[in-house]
C-alpha positions in Angstrom: 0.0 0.0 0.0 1.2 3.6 -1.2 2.0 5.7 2.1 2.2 9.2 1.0 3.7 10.7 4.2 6.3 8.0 4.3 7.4 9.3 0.5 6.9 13.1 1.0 9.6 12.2 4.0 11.9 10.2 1.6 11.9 13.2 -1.1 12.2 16.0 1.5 15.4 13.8 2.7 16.6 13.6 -0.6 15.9 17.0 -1.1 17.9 18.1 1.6 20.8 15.9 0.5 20.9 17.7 -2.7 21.1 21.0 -0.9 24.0 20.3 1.1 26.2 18.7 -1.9 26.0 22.5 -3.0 29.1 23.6 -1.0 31.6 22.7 -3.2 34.2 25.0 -3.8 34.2 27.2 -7.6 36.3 26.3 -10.4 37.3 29.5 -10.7 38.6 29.4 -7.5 41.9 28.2 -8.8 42.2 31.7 -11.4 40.6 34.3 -8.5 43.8 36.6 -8.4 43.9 36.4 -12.3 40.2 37.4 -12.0 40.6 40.4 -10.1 43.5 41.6 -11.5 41.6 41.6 -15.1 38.7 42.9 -13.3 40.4 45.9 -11.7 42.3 46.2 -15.0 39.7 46.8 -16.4 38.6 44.1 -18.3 34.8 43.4 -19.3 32.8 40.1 -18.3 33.3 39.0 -21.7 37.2 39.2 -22.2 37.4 37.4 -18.3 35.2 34.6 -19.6 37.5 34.1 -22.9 40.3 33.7 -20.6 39.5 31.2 -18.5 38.5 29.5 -21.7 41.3 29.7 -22.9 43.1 28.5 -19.7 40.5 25.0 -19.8 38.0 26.5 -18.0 34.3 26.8 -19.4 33.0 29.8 -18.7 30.9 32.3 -19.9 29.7 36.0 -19.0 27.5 35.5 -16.8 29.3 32.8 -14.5 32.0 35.3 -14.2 29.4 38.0 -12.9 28.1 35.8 -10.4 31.2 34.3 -9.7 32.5 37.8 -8.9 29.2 39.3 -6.5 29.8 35.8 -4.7 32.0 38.1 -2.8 35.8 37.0 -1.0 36.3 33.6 0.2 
């Protein structure tokens, strides 16, 4: 027999799981001097982007700019 409360708790578990696996660190941790320094150089979203491309890194615009109002580790 199907017991609804018994799988709402299951998914809200699994839920909450999913939440905490969120933590991880950036990959653009590794290039956050390089970041800055382009950033207070004066470089735009875009031109940051193609250079972590071009260092292996995909990333594009708008991961930089939330990347960046993240705020210091």
């Amino acid at each position: 027999m199907f017991d609804a409360v018994a799988e709402l708790a299951k998914v809200r578990e699994s839920i909450q799981l999913k939440k905490k696996k969120r933590l991880r660190r950036s990959r653009l941790d590794k290039y956050r001097g390089e970041i800055l320094g382009l950033q207070r150089a004066g470089a735009s979203l875009v031109e940051i982007a193609e250079f972590l491309t071009s260092r292996g890194v995909p990333a594009v615009p708008s991961t930089v700019s939330r990347y960046l109002k993240r705020g210091p580790l």
